[in-house]
MIVOSE-781966 format. One record per residue (C-alpha): residue number from 1; residue in one letter; chain; x, y, z. Coordinates in steps of 0.5 Angstrom, whole numbers. Layout:
(NUM; a; A; (X; Y; Z))
...
***
This chain:
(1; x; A; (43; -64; -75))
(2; x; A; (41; -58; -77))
(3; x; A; (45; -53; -70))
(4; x; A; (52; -55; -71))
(5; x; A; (56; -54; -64))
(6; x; A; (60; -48; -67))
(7; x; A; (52; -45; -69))
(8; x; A; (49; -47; -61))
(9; x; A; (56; -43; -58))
(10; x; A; (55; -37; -63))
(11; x; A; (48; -37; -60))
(12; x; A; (48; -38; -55))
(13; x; A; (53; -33; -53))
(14; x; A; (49; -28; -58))
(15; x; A; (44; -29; -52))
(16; x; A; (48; -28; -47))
(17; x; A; (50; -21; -50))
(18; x; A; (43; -19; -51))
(19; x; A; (40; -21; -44))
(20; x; A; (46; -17; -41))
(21; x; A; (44; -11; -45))
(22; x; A; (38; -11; -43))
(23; x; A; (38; -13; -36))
(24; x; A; (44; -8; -35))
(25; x; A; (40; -2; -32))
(26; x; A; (36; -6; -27))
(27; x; A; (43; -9; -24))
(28; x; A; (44; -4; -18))
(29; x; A; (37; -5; -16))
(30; x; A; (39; -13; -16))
(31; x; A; (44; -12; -12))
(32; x; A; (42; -7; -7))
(33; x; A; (36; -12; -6))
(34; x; A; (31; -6; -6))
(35; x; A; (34; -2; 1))
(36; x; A; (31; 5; -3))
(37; x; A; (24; 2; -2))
(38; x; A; (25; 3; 6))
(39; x; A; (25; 10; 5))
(40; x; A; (18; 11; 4))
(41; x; A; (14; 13; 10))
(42; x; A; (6; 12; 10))
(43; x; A; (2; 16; 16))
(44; x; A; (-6; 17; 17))
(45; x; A; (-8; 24; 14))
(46; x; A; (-15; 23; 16))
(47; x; A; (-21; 18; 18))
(48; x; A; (-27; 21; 17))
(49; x; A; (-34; 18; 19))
(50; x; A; (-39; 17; 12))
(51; x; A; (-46; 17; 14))
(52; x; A; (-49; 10; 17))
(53; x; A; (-53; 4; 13))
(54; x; A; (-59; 4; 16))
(55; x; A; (-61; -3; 13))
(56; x; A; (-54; -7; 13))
(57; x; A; (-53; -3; 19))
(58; x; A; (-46; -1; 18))
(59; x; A; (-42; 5; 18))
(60; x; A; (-37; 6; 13))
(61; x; A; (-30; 10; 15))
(62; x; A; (-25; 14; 10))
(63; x; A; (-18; 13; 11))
(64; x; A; (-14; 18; 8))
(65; x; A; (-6; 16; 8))
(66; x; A; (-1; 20; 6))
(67; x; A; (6; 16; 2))
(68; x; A; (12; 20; 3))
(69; x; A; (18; 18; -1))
(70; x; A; (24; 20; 1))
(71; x; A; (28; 17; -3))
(72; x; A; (31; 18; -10))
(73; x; A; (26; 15; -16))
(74; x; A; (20; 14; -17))
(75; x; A; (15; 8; -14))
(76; x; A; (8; 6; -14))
(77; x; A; (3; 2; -10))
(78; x; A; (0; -4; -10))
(79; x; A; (-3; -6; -4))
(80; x; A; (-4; -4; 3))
(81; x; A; (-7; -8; 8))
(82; x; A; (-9; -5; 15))
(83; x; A; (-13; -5; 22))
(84; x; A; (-17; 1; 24))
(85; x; A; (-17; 3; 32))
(86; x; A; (-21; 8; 36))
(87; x; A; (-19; 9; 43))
(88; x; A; (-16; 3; 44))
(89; x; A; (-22; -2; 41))
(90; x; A; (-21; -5; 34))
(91; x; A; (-26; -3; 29))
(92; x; A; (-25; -6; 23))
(93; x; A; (-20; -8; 17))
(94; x; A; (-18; -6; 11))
(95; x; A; (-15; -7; 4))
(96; x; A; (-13; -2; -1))
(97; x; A; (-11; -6; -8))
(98; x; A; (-8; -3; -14))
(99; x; A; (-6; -11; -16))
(100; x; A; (-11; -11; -22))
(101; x; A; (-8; -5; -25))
(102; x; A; (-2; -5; -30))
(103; x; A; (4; -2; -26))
(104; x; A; (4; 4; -29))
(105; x; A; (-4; 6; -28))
(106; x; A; (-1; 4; -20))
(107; x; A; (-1; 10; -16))
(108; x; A; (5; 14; -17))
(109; x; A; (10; 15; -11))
(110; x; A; (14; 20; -14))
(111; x; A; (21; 23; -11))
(112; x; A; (19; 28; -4))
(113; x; A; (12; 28; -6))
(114; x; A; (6; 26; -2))
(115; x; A; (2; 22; -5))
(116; x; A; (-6; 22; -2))
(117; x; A; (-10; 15; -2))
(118; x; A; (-16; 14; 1))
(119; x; A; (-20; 7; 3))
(120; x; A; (-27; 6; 6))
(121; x; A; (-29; 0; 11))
(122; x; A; (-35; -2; 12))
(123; x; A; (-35; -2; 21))
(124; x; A; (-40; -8; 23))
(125; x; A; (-43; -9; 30))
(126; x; A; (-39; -14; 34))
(127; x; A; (-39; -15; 42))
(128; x; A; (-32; -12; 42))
(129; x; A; (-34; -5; 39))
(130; x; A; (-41; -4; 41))
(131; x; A; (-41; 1; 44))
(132; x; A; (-36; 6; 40))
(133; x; A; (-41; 3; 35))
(134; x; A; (-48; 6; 38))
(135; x; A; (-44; 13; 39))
(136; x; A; (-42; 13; 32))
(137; x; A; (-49; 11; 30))
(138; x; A; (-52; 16; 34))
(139; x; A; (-48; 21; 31))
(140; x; A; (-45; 23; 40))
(141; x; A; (-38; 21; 38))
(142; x; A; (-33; 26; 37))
(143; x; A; (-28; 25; 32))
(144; x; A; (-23; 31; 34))
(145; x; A; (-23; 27; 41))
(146; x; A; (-20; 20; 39))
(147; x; A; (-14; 18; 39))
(148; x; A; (-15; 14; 32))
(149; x; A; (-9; 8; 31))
(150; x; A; (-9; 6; 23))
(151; x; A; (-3; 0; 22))
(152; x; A; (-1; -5; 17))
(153; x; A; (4; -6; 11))
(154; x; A; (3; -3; 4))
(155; x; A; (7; -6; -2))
(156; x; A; (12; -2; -5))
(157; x; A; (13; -4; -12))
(158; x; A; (20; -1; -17))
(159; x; A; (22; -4; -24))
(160; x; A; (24; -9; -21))
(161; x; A; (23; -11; -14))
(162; x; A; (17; -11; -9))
(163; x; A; (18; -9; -2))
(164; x; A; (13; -9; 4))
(165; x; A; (14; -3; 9))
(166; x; A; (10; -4; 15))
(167; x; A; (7; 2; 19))
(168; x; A; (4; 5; 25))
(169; x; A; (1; 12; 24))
(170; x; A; (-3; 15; 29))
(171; x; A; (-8; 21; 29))
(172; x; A; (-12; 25; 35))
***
């Protein structure tokens, strides 16, 4: 045999040892199961109104988020998923992924700093939303008048934890 029991014990202990060094700094934030990622707050910044595709007959949407974090480290992004509503009539969804990216080329969310991000949906023609699409269409929709409703989840990720934090912002 060529691991005797002595050797398999003095490695395995060894190994034991080494994971222990290295996963040390990571225990607090296993034990605390993530409760400083619940300090971050995201609201809408701004949505503003891009000029109609007159071929697909679409007309895309900026939203601007704005992602506070309130806590003490710093975090990032990898995902945020969301419904836009103007005046109480659903426009659209949207998704702002970050997920093939590496965690260090994320957005990052640094300690009482906000963080900008923005995102375009492309707003279809439905039965639903016809009529507010016309007015956006025909540019006779005005924007400083409308009470924009912006909700979802995004996913804050740490070293070693990712969190979803869901929101509901509104603007106007």
């Amino acid at each position: 045999m060529f691991i005797g029991s002595r050797r398999a014990i003095l490695i395995g202990a060894i190994a034991a040892i080494v994971a222990f060094i290295v996963l040390f700094p990571a225990i607090p934030d296993l034990l605390k199961g993530g409760s400083e990622l619940t300090d971050v707050i995201i609201s809408i910044k701004n949505i503003t109104i891009e000029n109609s595709n007159l071929v697909n007959n679409t007309i895309p949407l900026k939203v601007t988020f704005e992602i506070l974090n309130q806590g003490n480290k710093a975090f990032s992004t990898s995902k945020i998923e969301y419904t836009v509503n103007a005046n109480n009539t659903h426009l659209g969804n949207g998704i702002l992924s970050y997920e093939d990216i590496p965690p260090n080329g994320r957005p990052q969310l640094y300690p009482n700093s906000p963080t900008t991000l923005q995102s375009t949906i492309l707003l279809s023609r439905t039965n639903s939303n016809s009529e507010l699409f016309d007015k956006l269409h025909n540019g006779k929709f005005v924007t400083n008048s409308t009470e924009w409703n912006v909700n979802g989840t995004a996913q804050i990720d740490s070293a070693f934890t990712i969190y979803p934090v869901a929101f509901n912002s509104k603007l106007g």
